[in-house]
C-alpha positions in Angstrom: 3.4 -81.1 70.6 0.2 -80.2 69.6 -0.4 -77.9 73.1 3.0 -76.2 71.9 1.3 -75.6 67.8 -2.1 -74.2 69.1 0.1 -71.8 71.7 2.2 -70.6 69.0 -1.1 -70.0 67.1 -2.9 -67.9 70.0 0.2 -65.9 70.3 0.7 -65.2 66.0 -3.3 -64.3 66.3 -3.0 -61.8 69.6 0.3 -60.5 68.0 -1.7 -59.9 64.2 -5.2 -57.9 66.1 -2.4 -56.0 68.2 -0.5 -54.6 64.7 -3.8 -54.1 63.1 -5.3 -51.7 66.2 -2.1 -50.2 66.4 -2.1 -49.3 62.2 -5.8 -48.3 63.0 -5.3 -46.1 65.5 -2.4 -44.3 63.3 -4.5 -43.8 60.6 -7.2 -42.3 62.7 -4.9 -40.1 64.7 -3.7 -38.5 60.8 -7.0 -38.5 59.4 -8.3 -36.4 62.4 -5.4 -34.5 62.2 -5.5 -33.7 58.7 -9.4 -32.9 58.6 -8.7 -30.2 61.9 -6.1 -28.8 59.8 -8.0 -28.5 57.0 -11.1 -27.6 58.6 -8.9 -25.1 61.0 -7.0 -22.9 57.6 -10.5 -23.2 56.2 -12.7 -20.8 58.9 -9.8 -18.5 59.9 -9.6 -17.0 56.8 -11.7 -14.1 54.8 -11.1 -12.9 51.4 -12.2 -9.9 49.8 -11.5 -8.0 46.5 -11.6 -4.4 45.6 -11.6 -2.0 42.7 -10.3 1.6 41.8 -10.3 3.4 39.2 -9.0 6.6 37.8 -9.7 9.0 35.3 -6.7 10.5 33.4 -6.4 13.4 30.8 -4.1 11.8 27.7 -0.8 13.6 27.7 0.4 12.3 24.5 -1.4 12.1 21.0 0.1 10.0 18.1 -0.8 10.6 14.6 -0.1 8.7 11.2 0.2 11.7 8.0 0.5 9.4 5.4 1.4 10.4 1.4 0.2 8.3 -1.4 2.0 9.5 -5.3 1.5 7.7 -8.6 2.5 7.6 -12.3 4.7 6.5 -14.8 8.2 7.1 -14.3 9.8 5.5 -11.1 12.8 7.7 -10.4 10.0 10.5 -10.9 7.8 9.2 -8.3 10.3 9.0 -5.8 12.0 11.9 -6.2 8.4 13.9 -5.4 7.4 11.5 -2.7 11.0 12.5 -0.7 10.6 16.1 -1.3 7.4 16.3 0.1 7.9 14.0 2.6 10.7 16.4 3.9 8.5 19.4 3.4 5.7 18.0 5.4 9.0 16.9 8.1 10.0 20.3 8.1 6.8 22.0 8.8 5.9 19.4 11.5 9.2 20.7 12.9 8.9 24.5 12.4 5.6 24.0 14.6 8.0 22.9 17.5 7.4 18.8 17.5 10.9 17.2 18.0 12.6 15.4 14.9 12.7 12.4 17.4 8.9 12.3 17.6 8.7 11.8 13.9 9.4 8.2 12.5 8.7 6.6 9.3 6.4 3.6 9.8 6.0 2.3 6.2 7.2 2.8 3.2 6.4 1.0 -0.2 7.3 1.4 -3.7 4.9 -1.1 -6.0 3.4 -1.5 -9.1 0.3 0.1 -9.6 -3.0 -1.8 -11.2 -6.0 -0.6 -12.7 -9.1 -1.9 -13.7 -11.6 -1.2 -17.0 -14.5 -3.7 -18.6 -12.7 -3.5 -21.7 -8.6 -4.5 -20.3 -9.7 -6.1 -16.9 -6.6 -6.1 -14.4 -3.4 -4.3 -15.8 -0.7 -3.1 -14.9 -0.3 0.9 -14.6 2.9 2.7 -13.7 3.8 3.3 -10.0 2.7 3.9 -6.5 4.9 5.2 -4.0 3.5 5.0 -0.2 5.5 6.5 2.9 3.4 6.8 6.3 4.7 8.7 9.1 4.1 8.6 12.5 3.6 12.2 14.6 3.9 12.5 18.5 2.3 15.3 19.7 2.8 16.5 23.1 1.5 19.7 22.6 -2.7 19.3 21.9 -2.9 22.6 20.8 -0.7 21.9 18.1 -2.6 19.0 16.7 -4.8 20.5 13.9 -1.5 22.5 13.0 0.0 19.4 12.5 -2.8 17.9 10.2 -3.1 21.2 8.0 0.8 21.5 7.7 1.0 17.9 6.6 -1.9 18.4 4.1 -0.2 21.6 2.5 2.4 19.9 2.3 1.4 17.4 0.4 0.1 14.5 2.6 -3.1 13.2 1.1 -4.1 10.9 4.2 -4.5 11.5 8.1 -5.2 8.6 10.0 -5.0 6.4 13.2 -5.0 9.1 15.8 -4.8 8.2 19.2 -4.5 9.6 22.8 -2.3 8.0 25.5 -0.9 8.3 28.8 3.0 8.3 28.3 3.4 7.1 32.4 0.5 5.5 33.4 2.2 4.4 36.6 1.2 7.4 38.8 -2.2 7.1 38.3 -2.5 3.0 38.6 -1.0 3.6 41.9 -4.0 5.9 43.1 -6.2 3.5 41.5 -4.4 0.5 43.7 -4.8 2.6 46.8 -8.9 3.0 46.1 -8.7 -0.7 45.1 -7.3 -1.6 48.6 -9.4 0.8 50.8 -12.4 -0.7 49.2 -11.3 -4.3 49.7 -11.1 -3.3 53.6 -14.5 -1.4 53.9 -15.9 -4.6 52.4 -14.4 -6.7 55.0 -15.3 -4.8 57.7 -18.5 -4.7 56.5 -18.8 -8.2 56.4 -17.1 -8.4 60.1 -19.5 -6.4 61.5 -22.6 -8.3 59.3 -21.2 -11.6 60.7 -20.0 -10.9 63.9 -16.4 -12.7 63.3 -13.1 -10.5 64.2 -10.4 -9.6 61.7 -7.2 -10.1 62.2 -3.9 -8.6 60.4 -3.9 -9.1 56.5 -2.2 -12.6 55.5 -2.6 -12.3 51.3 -2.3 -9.5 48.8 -3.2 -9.9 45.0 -3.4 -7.7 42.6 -5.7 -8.9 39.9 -6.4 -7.8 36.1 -3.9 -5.2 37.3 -4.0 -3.2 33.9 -6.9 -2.3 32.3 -6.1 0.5 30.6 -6.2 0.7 26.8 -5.1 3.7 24.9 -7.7 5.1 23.4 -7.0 4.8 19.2 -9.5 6.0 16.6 -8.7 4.5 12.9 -9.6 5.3 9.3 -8.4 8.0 7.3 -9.6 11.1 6.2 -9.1 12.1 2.7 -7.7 14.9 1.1 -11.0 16.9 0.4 -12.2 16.4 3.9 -8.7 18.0 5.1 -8.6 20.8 3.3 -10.9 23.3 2.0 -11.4 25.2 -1.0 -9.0 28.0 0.5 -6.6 25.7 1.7 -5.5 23.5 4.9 -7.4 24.1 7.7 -7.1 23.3 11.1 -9.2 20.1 12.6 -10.7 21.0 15.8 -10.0 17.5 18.0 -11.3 16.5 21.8 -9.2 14.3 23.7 -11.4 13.4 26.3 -10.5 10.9 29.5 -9.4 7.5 30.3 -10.2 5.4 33.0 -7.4 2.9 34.5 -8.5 0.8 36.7 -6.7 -1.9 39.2 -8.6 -4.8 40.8 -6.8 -6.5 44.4 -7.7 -9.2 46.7 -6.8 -9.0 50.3 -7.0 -12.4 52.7 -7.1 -11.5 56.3 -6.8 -13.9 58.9 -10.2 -14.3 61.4 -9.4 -14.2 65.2 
């Protein structure tokens, strides 16, 4: 009885180191297999980024012709603030910018407030404000614009800003520098290293847009727009912008 207990024993003990090699074994077949895969996707890749940029003439200016009128009687007030508003409309027009270029951005109708050592804060009459907003495709029209809007009775200019309507065209050149420099880097490095490229595996473009209109802000009063003999034409530089696209290309080594 007891020969049969110490057999069954031997055979449980053989039976318990045979299951644990075996579970070792797996787990060192995986673990190897894991680390060459790692290891393996590691080395075979290179990544490199590029830049390109572009410079670009605006094509489109905005402007903001603003008109500020005050006193006593409300219907008054509102009555001269359309009128001009519709002169200054009409000779923005007659210079050949579209009506659909021309939007009202703000209009407010508020009581006005003064100040004195004697009162403090009181109330006085009315202020009417209506801002309009001028695209300009034509550059040599701009300081037309301005004076028109001034003899016509605008008493602010502000917020004038150059764009690029489609920017598309030229963020495409600027990719394509982007992407040639991202391969002269790598085969730079190829050649510095002595590893072979092998076909492109990866493509990112990265901060894709950094182009920012260019907007300049503050107003410029009536006596600064117009002189003693009247309106006069601004002389105004537009300048360039640079848009510039960044890209990342992974290639895989040989």
């Amino acid at each position: 009885m007891d020969q049969k207990k110490l057999d069954l024993s031997n055979r449980l003990y053989i039976l318990t180191i045979v299951l644990v090699v075996l579970i070792l074994a797996s787990v060192s077949t995986q673990v190897v297999s894991s680390w060459k895969s790692f290891s393996g996707d590691y080395v075979r890749e290179l990544s490199v980024e590029g830049t390109g940029k572009v410079s670009v003439s605006p094509d489109l200016a905005t402007v903001s012709v603003g008109l500020e009128t005050k006193g006593d009687v409300l219907s008054d007030l509102l009555t001269e603030n359309s009128t001009k508003t519709n002169a200054i409309i009409a000779g923005i027009v007659a210079l050949g910018v579209e009506e659909k270029d021309i939007m009202t951005q703000e209009y407010y109708v508020n009581p006005n407030y003064d100040y004195t050592p004697e009162r403090g804060s009181f109330e006085d009459g009315y202020i009417v404000q209506q801002n309009l907003v001028i695209k300009v495709r034509d550059f040599s029209l701009l300081g037309q614009v301005t004076a028109t809007a001034t003899a016509n009775g605008a008493n602010r200019i502000s917020g004038l800003g150059f764009t690029v309507e489609n920017p598309e065209v030229a963020k495409a050149e600027a990719r394509e520098k982007a992407i040639a420099n991202a391969k002269e880097k790598a085969e730079e490095i190829a050649e510095q290293s002595g590893i072979r490229l092998g076909k492109i595996v990866n493509f990112w473009e990265v901060n894709d847009d950094y182009y920012m209109p260019y907007k300049g802000y503050g107003g410029v009063s009536m006596d600064m727009a117009v002189s003693s003999e009247g309106s006069v034409e601004t002389p105004i530089m537009t300048g360039t912008q640079d848009i510039t696209v960044s890209v990342s290309l992974s290639y895989k080594i040989k």
